[in-house]
N, C-alpha and C positions, 0 to 999 in steps of 0.2 A: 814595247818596253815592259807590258805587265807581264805577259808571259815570259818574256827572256828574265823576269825575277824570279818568277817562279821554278823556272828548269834551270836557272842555277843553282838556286838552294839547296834542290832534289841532287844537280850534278857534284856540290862541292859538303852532299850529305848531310846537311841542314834541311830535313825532308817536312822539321814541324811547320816550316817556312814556304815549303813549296807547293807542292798539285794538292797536297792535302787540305790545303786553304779556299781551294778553288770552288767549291760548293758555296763555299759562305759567300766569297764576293761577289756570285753568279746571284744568289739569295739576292743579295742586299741593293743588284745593278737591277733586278726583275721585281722589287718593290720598290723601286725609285728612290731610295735611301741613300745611293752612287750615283753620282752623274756622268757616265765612262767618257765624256766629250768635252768635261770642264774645262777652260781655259785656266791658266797660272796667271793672276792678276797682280802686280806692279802695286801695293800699298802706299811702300816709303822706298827711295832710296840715296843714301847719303854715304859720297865716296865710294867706296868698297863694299856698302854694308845694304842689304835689301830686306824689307819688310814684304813676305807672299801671300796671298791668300790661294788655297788649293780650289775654292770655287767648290769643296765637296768632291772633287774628282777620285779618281782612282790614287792612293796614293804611292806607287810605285811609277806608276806615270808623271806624275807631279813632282815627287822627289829628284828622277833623274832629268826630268827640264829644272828643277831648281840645279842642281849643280851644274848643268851646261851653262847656265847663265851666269854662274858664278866665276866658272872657268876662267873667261875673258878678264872679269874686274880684276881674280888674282896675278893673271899674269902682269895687269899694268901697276899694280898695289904691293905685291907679294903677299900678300893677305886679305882674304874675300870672304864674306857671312851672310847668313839669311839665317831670317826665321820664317816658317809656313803654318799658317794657321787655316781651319777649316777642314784639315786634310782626314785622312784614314792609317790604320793600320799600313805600313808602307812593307809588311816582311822583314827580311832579315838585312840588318842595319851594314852589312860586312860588305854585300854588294856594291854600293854606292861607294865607300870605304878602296875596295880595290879598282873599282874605273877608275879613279882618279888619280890612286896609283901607278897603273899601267901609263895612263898620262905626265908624269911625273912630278905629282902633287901629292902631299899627307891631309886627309881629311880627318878631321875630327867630328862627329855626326853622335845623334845623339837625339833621342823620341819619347812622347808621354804615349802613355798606351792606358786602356781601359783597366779601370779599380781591379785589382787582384792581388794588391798587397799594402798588409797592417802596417802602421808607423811602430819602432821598435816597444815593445811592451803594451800593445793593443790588439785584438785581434778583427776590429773590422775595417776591409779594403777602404784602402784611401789611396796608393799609388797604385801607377801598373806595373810590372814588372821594367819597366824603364831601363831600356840597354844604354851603354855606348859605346863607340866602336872607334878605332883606327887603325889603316892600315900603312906600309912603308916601303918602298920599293926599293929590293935588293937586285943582286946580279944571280941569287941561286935559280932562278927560272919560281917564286913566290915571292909572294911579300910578306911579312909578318906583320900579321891580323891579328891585330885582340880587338874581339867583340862579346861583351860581355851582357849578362843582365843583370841588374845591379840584388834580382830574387835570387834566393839558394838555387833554383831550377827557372829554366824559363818553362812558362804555363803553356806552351805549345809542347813539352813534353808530357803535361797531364792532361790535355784534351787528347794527345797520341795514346797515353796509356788506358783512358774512358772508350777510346774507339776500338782498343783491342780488349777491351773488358781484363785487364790487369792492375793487379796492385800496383801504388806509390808506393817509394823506403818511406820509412819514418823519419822525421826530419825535413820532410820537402813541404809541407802545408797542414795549417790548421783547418777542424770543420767548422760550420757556422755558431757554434757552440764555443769555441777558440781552444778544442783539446786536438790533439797530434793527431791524423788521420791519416791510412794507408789507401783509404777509398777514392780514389780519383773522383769522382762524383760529388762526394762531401768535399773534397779538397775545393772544387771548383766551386762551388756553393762559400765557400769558408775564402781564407787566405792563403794566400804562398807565404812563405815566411825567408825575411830579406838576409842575403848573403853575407855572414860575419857579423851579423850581429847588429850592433849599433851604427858601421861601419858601413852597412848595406843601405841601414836607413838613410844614412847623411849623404850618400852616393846619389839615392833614390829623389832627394829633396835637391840635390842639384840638379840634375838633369829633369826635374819637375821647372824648375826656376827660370833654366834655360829653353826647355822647348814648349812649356805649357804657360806659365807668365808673361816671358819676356815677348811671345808669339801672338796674345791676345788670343790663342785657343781655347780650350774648356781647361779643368783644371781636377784634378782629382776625382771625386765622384759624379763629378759635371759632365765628364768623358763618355759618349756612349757606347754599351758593351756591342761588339761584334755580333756576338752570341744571341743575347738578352733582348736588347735594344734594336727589332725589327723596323720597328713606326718612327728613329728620327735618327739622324746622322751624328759620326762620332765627335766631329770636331776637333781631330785629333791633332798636336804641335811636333814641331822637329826644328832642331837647329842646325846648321853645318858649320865650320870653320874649315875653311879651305887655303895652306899652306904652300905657294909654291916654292920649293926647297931651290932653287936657283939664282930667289930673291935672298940664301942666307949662304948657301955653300955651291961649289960648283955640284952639280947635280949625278959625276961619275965619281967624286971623289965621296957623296954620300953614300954612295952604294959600297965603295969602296970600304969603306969603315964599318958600312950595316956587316957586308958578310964577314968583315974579321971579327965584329965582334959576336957574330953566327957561330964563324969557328973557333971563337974561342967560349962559347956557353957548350956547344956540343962536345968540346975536348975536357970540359971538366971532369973529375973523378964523379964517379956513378956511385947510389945506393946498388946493395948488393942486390941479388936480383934482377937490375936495369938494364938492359943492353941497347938502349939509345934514350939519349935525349933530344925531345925535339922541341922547335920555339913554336910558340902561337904562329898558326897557318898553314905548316908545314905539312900538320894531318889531315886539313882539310883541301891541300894540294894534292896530296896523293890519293883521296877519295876521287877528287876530279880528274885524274887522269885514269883510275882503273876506270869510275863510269862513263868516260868518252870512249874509251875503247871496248868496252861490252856493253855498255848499256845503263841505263838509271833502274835501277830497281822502285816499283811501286806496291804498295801495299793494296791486297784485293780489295779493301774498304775502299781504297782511294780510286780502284779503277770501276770497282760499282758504280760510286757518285759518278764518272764521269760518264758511264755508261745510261747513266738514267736522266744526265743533261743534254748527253746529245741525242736520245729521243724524244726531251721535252725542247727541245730549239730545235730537231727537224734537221740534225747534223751527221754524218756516217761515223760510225765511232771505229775511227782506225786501229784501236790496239785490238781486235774482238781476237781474243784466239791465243792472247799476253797475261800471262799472272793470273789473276784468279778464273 
């Protein structure tokens, strides 16, 4: 399960998400801070609706046993939820979002993540950059995915732009001083700064509400950094809302309606210049199909780390002779 998050993210071009993470959670399992063997413990559950604790485990591991479990209460409910407290960093939130899709269910999902962003008109971290995501099962061979973060950028594009020793625009993050910075370094040290403004922030405080309060996880600065916070566990919250669309319409005639109204957003009149429009998911479908058929492309940073973990766990590193 961890890894099949990983090489999808990398496959569907969400690379801040993938192999490039894997140093740190290899870090964090090799100072005991992960417990890669945690069971999913059963807190509460009432009806449809389940209370998790992730036990500290891997959270990619944990999240997709939270939605198998969920699976079944939807089908008999038509509507199924958990929240997971204890957990980690789970990646990119779209993953979980399209299984369940392929299943034919809309998940609404939704994660507290480690302090990286100011509440509107302050500039020290209080939230994380707090995505949420769902996806929706059509007939075009995708779903349409919005996975958002509720930050201007999500901060796995400015630890990517720190590892290639590249500027951030202006605009993407304050330094710890709270002026505009293009230093990914400073940026990381400082704030991200939230998407739209006030709009970002209120976004940000929902999906705070639901996967870090409602979870009994940590909560804002309480959250441990991935990064930062080597010596104690993140504590990290997620919630899911799992929809199964057969308990409201028949399940071919949603599809039916998803792609007309597909083809009727791509048949609209275009700005000049445009020559397609595509809906959330669309682009990162056809990333997934060119890198199934050539390949994922990785970055030599990211094939170094992995070259220098599988001599330090005593592993043969199969890509030797690939990328960098």
């Amino acid at each position: 399960m961890f890894a099949e998050a990983l090489v999808d993210a990398d496959v569907h071009g969400t690379a801040t998400h993938g192999l490039t993470r894997l140093s740190i959670y290899l870090e964090r399992i090799q100072r005991g801070v992960i417990v890669p063997d945690a069971a999913l413990t059963v807190l509460r559950k009432t009806g449809g609706v389940l209370a998790l604790d992730a036990g500290n485990g891997l959270g990619q591991v944990q999240a997709r046993r939270a939605l198998d479990m969920l699976i079944p209460l939807a089908r008999e409910n038509g509507v199924a939820a958990a929240t997971v407290r204890n957990s980690q960093h789970f990646g990119a939130v779209s993953y979980y979002c399209n299984l369940a899709a392929q299943q034919g269910f809309i998940l609404m999902a939704m994660t507290g993540c480690e302090p990286a962003m100011a509440p509107e008109g302050g500039y020290e971290p209080f939230f994380g950059t707090n995505p949420i995501a769902a996806s929706f099962p059509t007939g075009k061979g995708y779903p349409v995915k919005v996975d958002l973060s509720t930050s201007m950028v999500a901060r796995g594009n400015i630890i990517a732009a720190q590892k290639k020793k590249a500027l951030i625009p202006l605009g993407w993050a304050l330094d710890p001083a709270g002026q505009p910075t293009t230093d990914p370094s400073q940026a990381l040290l400082g704030t991200v700064l939230t998407m739209a403004g006030h709009k970002g922030y209120a976004l940000a405080l929902m999906v705070e509400m639901f996967s870090s309060v409602l979870s009994g996880a940590a909560v804002g600065p309480a959250i441990g950094s991935m990064y930062k916070n080597l010596d104690r566990k993140q504590d990290v919250g997620h919630f899911f809302c799992l929809f199964d669309i057969a308990a409201f319409l028949d399940p071919a005639e949603f599809e039916t309606r998803a792609d007309a109204m597909i083809d009727a957003i791509k048949g609209s009149r275009k700005r000049e210049g445009v020559e397609e429009i595509l809906v959330p998911g669309e682009r990162s479908a056809r990333n997934a199909a060119k890198n199934e058929a050539v390949g994922v492309p990785v970055s030599a940073e990211t094939l170094s780390e992995m070259k220098q973990w599988c001599a330090r766990l005593h592993v043969p590193f199969a890509l030797s002779g690939i990328g960098a």
